[in-house]
C-alpha positions as YAML, in Angstrom:
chain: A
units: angstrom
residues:
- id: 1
  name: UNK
  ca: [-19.35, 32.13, -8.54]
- id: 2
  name: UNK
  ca: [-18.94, 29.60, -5.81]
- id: 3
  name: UNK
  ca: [-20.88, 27.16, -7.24]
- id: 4
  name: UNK
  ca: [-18.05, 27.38, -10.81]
- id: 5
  name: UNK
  ca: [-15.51, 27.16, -7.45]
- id: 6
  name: UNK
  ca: [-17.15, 23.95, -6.40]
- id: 7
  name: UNK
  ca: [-17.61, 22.59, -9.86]
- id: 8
  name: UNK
  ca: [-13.79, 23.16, -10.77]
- id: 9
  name: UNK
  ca: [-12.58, 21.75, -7.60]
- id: 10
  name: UNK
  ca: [-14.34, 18.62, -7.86]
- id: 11
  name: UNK
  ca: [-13.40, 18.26, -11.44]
- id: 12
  name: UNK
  ca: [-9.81, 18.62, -10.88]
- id: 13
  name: UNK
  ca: [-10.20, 16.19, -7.55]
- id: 14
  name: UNK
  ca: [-11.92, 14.14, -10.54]
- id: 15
  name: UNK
  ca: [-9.05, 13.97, -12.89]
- id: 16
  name: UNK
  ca: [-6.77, 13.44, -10.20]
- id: 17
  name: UNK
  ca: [-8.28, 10.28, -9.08]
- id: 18
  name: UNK
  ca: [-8.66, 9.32, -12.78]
- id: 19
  name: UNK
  ca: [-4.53, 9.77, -12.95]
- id: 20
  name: UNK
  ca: [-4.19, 7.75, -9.57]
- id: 21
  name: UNK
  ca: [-6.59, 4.83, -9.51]
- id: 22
  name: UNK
  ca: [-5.59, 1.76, -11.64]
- id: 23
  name: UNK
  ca: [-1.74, 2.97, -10.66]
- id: 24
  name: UNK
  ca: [0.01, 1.46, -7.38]
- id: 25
  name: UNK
  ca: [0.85, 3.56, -4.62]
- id: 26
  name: UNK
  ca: [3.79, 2.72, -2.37]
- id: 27
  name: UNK
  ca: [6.49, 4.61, 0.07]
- id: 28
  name: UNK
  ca: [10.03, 4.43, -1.16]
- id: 29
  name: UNK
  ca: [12.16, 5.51, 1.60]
- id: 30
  name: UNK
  ca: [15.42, 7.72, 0.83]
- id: 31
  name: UNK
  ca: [17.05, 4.49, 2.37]
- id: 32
  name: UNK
  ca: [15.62, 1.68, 3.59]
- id: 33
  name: UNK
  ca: [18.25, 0.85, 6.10]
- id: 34
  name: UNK
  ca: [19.23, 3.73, 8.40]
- id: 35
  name: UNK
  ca: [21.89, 4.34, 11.33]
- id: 36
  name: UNK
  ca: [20.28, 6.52, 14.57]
- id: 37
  name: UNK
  ca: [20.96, 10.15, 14.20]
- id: 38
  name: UNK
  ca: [19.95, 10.02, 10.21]
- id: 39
  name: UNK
  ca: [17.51, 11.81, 8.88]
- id: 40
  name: UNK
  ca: [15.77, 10.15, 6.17]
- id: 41
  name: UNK
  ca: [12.71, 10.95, 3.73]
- id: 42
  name: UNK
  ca: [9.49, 9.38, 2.87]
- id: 43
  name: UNK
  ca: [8.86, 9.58, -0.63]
- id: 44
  name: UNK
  ca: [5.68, 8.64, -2.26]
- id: 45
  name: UNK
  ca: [5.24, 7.32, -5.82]
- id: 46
  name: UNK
  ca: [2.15, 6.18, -7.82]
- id: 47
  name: UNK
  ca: [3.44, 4.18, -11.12]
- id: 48
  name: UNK
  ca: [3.30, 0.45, -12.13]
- id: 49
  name: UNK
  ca: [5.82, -1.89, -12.09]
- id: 50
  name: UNK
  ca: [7.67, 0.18, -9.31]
- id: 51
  name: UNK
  ca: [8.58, 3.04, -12.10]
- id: 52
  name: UNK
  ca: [6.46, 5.41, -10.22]
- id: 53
  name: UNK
  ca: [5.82, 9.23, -10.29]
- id: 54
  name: UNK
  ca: [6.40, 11.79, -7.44]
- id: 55
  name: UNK
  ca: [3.13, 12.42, -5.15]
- id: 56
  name: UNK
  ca: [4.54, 15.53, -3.50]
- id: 57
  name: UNK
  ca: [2.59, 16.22, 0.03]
- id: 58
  name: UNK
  ca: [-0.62, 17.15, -0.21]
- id: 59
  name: UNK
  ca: [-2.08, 18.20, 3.24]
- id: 60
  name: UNK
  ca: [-5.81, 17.50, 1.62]
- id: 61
  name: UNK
  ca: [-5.10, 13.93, 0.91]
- id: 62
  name: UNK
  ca: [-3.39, 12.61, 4.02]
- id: 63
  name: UNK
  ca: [-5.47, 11.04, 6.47]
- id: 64
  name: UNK
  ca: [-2.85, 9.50, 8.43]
- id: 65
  name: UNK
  ca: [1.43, 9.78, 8.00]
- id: 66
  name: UNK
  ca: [3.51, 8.12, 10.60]
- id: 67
  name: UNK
  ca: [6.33, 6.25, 11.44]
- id: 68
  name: UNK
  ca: [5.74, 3.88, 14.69]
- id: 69
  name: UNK
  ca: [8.98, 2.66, 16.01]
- id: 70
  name: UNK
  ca: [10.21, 1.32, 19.75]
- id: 71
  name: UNK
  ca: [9.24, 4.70, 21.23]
- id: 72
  name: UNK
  ca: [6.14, 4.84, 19.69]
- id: 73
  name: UNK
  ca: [3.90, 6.59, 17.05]
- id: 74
  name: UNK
  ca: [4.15, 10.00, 15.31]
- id: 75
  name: UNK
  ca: [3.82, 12.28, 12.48]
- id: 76
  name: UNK
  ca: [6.14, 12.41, 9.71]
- id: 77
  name: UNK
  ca: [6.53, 16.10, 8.95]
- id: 78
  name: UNK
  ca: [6.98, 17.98, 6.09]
- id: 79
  name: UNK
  ca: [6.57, 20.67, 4.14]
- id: 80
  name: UNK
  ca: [3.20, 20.83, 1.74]
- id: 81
  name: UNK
  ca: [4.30, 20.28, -2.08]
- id: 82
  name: UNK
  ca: [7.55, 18.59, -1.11]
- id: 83
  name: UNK
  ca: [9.07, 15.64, -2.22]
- id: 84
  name: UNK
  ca: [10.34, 13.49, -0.55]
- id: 85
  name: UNK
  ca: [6.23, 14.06, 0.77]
- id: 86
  name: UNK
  ca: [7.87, 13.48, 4.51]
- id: 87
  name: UNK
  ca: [10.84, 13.41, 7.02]
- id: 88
  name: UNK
  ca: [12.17, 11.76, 9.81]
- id: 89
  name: UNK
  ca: [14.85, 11.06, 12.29]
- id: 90
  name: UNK
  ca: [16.06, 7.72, 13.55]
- id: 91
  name: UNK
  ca: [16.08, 8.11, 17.06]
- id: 92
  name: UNK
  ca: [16.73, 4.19, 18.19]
- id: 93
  name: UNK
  ca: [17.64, 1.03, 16.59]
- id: 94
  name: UNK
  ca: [14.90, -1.52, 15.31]
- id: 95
  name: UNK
  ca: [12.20, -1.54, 12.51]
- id: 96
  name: UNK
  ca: [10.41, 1.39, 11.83]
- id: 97
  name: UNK
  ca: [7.33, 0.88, 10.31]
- id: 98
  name: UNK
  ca: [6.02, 4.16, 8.07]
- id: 99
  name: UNK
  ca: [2.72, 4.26, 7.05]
- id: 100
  name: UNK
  ca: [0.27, 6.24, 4.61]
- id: 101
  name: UNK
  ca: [-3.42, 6.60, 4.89]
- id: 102
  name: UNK
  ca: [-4.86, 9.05, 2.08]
- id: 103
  name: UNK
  ca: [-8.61, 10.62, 1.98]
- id: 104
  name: UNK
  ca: [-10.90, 8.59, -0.37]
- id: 105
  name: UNK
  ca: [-11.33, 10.57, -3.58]
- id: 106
  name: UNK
  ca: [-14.06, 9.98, -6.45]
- id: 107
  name: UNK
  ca: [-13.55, 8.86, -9.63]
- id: 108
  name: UNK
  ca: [-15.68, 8.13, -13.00]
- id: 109
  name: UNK
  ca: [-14.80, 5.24, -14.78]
- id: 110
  name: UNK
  ca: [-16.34, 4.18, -18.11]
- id: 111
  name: UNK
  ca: [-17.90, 0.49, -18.41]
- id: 112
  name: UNK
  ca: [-15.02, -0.65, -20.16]
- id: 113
  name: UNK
  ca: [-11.93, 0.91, -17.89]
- id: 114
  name: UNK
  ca: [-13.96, -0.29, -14.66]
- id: 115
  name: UNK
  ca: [-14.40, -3.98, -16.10]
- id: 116
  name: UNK
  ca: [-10.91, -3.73, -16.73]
- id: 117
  name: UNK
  ca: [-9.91, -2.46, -13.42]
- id: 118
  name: UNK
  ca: [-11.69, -5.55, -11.06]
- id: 119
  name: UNK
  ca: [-10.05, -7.73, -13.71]
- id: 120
  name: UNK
  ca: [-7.17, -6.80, -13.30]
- id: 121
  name: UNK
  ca: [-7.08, -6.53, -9.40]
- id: 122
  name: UNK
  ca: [-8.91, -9.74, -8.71]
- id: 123
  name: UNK
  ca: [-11.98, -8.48, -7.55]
- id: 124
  name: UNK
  ca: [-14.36, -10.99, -8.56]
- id: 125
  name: UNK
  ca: [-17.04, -10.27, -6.01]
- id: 126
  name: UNK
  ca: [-17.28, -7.20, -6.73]
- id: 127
  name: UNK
  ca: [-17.71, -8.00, -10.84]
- id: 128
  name: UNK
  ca: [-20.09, -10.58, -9.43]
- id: 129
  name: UNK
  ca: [-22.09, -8.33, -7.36]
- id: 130
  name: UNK
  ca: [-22.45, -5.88, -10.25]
- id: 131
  name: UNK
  ca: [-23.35, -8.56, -12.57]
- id: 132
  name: UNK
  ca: [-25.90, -9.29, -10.49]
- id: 133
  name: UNK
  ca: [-27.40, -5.80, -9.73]
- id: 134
  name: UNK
  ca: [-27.96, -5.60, -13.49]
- id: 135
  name: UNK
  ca: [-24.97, -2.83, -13.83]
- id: 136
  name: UNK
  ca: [-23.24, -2.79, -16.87]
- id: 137
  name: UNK
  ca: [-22.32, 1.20, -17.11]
- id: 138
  name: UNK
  ca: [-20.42, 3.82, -16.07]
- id: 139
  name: UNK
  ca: [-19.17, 3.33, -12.36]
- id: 140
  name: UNK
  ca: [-18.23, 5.90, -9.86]
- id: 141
  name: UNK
  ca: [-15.40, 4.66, -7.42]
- id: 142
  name: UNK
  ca: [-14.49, 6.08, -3.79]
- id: 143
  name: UNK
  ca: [-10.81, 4.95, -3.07]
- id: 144
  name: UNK
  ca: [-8.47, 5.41, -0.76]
- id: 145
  name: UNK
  ca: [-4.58, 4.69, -0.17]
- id: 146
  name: UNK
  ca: [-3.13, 2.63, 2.81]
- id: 147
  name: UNK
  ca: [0.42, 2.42, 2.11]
- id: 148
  name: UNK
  ca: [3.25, 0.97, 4.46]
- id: 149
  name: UNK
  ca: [7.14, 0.73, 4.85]
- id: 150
  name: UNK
  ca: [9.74, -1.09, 6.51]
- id: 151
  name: UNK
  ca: [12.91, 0.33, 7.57]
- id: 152
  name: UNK
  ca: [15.91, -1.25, 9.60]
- id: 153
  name: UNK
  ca: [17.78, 0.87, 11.81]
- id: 154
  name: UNK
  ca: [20.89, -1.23, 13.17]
- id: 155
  name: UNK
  ca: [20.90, -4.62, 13.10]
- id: 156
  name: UNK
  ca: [18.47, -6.97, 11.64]
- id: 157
  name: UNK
  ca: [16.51, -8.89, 14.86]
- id: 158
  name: UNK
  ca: [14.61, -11.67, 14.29]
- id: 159
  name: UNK
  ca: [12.55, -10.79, 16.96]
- id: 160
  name: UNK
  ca: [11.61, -6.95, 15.47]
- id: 161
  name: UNK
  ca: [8.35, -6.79, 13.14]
- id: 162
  name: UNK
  ca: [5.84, -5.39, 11.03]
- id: 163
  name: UNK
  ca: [3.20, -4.07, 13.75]
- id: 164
  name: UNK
  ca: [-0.38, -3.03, 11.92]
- id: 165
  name: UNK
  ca: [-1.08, 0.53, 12.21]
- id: 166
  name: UNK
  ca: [-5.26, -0.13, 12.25]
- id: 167
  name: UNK
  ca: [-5.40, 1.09, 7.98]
- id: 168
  name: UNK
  ca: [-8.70, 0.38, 7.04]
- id: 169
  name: UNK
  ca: [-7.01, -2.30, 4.38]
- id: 170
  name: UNK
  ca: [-3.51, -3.04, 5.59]
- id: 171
  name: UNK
  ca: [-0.70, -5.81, 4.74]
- id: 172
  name: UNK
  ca: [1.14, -7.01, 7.74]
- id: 173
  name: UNK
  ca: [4.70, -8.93, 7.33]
- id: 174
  name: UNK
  ca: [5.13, -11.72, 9.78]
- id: 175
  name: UNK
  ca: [8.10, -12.24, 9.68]
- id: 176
  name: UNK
  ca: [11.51, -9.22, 9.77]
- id: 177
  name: UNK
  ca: [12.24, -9.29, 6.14]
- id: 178
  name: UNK
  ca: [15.76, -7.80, 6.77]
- id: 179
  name: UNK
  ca: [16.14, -10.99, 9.42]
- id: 180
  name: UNK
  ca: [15.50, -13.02, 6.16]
- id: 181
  name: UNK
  ca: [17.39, -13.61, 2.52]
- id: 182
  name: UNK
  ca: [16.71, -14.97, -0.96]
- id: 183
  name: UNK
  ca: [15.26, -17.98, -1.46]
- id: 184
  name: UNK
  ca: [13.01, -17.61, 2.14]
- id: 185
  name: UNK
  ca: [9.38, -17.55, 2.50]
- id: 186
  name: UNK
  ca: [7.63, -14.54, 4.03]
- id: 187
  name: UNK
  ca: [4.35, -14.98, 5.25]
- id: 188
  name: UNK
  ca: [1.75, -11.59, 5.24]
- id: 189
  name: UNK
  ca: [-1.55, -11.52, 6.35]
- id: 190
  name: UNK
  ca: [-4.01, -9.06, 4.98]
- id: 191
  name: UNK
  ca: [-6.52, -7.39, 6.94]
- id: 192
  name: UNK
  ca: [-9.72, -5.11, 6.18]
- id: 193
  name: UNK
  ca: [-11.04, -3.66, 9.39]
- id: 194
  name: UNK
  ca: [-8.60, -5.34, 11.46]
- id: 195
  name: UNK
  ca: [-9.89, -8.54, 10.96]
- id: 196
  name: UNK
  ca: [-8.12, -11.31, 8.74]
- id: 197
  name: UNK
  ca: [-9.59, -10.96, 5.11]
- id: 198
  name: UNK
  ca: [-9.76, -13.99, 3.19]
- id: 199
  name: UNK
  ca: [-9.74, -15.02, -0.60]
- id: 200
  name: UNK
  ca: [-7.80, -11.27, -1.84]
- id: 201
  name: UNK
  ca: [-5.12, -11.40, -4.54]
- id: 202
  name: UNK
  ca: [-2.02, -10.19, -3.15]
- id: 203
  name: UNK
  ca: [0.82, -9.45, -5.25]
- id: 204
  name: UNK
  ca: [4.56, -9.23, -4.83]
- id: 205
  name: UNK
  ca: [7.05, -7.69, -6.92]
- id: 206
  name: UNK
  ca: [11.15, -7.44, -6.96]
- id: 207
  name: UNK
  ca: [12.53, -3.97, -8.52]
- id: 208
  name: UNK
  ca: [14.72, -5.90, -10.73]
- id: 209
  name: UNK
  ca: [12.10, -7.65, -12.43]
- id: 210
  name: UNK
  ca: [8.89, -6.42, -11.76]
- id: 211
  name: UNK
  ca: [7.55, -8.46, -14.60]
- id: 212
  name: UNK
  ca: [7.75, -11.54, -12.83]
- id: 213
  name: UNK
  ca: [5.01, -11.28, -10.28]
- id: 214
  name: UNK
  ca: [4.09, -13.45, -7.43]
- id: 215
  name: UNK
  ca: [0.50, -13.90, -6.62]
- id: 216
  name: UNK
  ca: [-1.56, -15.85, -4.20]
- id: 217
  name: UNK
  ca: [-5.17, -15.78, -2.91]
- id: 218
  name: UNK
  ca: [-5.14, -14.92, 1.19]
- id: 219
  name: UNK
  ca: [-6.56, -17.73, 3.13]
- id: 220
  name: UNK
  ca: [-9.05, -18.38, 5.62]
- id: 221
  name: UNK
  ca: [-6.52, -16.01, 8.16]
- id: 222
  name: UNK
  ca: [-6.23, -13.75, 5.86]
- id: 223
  name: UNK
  ca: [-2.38, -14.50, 5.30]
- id: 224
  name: UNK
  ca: [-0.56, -15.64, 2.10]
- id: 225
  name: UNK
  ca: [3.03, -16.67, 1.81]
- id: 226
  name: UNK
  ca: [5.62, -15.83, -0.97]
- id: 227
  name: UNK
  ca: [9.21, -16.95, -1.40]
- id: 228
  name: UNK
  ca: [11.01, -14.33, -2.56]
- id: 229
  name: UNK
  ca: [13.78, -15.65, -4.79]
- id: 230
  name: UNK
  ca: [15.78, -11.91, -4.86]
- id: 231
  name: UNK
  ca: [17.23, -9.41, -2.95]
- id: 232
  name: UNK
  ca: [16.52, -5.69, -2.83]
- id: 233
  name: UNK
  ca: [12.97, -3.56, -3.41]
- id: 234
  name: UNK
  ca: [9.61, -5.41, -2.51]
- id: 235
  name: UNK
  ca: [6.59, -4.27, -3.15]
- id: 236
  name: UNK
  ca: [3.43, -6.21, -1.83]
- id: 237
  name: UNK
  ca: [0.30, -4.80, -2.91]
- id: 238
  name: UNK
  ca: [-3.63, -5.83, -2.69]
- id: 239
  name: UNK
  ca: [-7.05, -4.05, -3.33]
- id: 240
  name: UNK
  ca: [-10.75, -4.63, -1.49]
- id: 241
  name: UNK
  ca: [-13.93, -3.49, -3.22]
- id: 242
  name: UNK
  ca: [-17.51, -3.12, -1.26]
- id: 243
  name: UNK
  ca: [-20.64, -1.32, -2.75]
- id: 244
  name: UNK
  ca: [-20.38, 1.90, -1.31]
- id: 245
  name: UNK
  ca: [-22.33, 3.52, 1.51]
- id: 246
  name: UNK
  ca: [-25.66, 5.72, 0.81]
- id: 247
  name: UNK
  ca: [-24.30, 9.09, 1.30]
- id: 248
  name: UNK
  ca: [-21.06, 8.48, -0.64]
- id: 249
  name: UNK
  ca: [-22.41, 9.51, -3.70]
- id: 250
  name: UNK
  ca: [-20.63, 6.42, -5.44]
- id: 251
  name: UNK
  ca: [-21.04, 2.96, -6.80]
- id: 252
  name: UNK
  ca: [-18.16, 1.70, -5.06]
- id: 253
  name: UNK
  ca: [-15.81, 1.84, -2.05]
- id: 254
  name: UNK
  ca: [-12.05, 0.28, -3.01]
- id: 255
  name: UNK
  ca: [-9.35, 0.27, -0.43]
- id: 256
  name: UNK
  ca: [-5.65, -0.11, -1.62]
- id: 257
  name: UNK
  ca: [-2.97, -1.43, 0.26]
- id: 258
  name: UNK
  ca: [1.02, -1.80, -0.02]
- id: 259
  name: UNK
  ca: [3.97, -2.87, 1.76]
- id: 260
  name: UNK
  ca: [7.45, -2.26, 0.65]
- id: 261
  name: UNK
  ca: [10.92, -2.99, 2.51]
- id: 262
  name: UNK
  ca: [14.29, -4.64, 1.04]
- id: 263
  name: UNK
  ca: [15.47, -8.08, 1.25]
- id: 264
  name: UNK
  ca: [19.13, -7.95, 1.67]
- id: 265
  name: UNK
  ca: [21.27, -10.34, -0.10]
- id: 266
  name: UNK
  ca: [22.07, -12.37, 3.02]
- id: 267
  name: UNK
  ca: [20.18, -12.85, 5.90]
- id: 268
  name: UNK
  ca: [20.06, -14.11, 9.39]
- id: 269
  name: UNK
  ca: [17.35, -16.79, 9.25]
- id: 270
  name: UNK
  ca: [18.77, -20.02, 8.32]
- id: 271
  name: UNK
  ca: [15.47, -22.12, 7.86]
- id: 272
  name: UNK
  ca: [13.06, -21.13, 5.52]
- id: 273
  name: UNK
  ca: [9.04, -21.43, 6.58]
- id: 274
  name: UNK
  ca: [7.66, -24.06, 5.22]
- id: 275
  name: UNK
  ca: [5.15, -23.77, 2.41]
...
């Protein structure tokens, strides 16, 4: 009997990771800009092209869920099953910086959907590596969700910004997005064990058109640059892939990381970063 228990679970932890992986994962806020006193709610949404799906809480798959702001860092509560998947309260002005860290699950993928899948994401070594290895099957992927949000309490300071929250994969804005507007440049930098990772496709979308992507390759710093050309929802996203440990009873380890916040339709920084 508890071996059809263990069977079923994994199967259904199996599908689920099937539904999730090849889909982005982000935080949409309740509101990304927030007075003190409010209380505001972390919502979590696995889609494409920012039309995304509820991921109510699920205590089993959260690793890490926090906001870090000028006090510090803490939980985001909630209640298991919920959307929005957490709450907090905006206890002082500044950027708050809320940030998602799920459990790796497991997932099958045929030859076909898993060719696809680096394809699509840019991950060249990895198609490489497998290439190489003589692999040309079924794959079994470990991955896991590092997901991050900006959100302005009073008003925008130049000086206020993204702070990393040590996600094993994990997009970092340098500059305050809500200190910028339209037409600026933002520089992020993309790190896999806290250290800069270089030559990753990271991709930025606008709600409005999430068609018209930006993309750029990270550098030797690990840090790409975008000029976003419209206000409101951004959604920066980027995925690692390494052959996967011994014991993980997997092919491959993939890490995925995104950043949202809102670019308001003025700004406060009147000279754009050069390119």
């Amino acid at each position: 009997m508890l071996r059809r228990l263990a069977a079923l679970a994994i199967a259904l932890v199996a599908l689920n990771g099937a539904t999730l992986l090849g889909h982005d994962m982000w935080i949409e806020p309740t509101t990304f800009t927030a007075e003190p006193g409010r209380i505001i709610g972390a919502r979590l949404r696995v889609g494409q092209d920012l039309l995304g799906d509820p991921l109510p809480r699920d205590a089993a798959l959260i690793n890490q869920f926090v906001v870090d702001d000028a006090d510090g860092r803490r939980p985001l509560v909630g209640r298991n099953g919920a959307d929005p998947a957490g709450l907090l309260r905006v206890d002082i002005p500044g950027l708050l910086v809320l940030g998602y860290r799920s459990n790796p699950s497991v997932v099958e993928l045929t030859a076909e959907k898993f060719d696809q899948y680096v394809k699509e994401e840019g991950l060249e070594a990895a198609a490489a590596l497998r290439a190489r290895r003589g692999q040309s099957g079924a794959a079994r992927d470990l991955f896991s969700r590092c997901a991050k949000s900006l959100v302005l309490s009073g008003p925008p300071q130049p000086r206020h910004g993204d702070r990393p929250l040590g996600f094993t994969l994990e997009l970092v804005a340098e500059r305050n997005p809500y200190a910028m507007a339209a037409g600026q440049d933002l520089p992020v930098r993309l790190t896999y064990e806290s250290r800069p990772l270089p030559g990753a496709l990271v991709i930025a979308m606008n709600r409005s058109v999430p068609s018209d992507k930006l993309t750029g390759r990270s550098d030797k710093d690990g840090r790409v640059t975008f000029r976003l050309s419209r206000s409101g929802m951004w959604l920066v996203k980027a995925v690692h892939m390494i052959p996967a440990r011994a014991d993980a009873h997997a092919d491959w380890e993939s890490f995925w990381a995104s950043l949202t916040f809102e670019l308001p339709a003025t700004g406060h920084v009147t000279t754009p970063a050069s390119r």
